[in-house]
C-alpha positions as MATLAB code, in Angstrom:
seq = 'XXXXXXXXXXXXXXXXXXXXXXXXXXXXXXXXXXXXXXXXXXXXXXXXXXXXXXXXXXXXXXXXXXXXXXXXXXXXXXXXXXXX';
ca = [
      -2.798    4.281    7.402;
      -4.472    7.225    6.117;
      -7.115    7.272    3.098;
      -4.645    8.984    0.644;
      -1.873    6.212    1.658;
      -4.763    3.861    0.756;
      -5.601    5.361   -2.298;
      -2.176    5.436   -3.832;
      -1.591    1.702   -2.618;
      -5.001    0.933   -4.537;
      -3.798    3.061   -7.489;
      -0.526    0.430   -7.890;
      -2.770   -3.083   -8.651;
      -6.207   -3.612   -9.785;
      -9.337   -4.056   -7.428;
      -9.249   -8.030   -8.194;
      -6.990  -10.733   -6.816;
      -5.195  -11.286   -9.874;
      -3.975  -15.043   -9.757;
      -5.292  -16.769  -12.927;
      -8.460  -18.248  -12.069;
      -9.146  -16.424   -8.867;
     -12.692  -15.147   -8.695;
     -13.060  -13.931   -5.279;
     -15.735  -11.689   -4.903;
     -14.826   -9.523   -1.882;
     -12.500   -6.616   -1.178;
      -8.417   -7.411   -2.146;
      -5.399   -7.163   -0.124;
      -2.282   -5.361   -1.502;
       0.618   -7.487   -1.100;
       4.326   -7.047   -1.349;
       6.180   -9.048   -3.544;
       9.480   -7.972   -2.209;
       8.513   -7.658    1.698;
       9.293   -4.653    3.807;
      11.538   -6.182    5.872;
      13.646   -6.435    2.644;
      13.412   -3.364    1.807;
      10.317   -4.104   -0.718;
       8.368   -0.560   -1.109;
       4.735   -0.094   -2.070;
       5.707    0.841   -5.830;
       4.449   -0.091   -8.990;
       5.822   -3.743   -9.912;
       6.186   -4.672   -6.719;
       2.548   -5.086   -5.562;
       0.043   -6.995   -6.898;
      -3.367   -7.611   -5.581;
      -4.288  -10.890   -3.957;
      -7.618  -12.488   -1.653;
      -7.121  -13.233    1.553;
      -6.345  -16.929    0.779;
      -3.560  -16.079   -1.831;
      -2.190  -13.343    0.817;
      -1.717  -16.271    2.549;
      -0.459  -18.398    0.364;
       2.003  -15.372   -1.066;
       3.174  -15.020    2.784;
       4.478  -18.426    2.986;
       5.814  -18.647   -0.676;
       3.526  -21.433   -1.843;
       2.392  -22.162   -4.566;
       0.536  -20.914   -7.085;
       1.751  -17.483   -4.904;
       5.852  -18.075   -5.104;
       7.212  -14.717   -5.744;
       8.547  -15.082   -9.279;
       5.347  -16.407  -10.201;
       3.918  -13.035   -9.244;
       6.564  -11.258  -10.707;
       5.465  -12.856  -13.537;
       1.623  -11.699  -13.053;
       2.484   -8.556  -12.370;
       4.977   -8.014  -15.386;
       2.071   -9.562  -17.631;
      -0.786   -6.800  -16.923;
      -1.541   -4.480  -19.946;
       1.028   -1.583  -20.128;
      -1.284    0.834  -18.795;
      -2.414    2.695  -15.845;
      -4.350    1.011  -13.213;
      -7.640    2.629  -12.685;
     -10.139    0.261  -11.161;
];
């Protein structure tokens, strides 16, 4: 993947994992909430960025990291660009 790839994937969901509570320290992952193999795209409302653990979680639809509940993360984030 090439750095401006990365930099529009970073541009979709802030630098922090954003499950409630979550205060990993360490660089994010960008995950899918619709997967590729579905047909999910990297576009805005369908990524949200997650730690490694939660990636893992979010991978296996488990809980806290079931995908409605990030829909409903992602849907919650302030109606503005995402600049971090």
């Amino acid at each position: 993947m090439g750095a401006t790839s990365r930099q529009r994937r970073a541009a979709l969901s802030p630098a922090h994992c954003e499950v409630p509570g979550c205060d990993w320290p360490h660089p994010i992952q960008r995950h899918r909430i619709e997967p590729g193999r579905d047909g999910g795209k990297y576009r805005k409302g369908n990524v949200i960025s997650l730690c490694p653990n939660h990636h893992w979680l979010a991978d296996r639809d488990m809980t806290p990291c079931e995908a409605e509940a990030l829909l409903l993360i992602v849907a919650a984030r302030p109606n503005k660009e995402v600049t971090e």
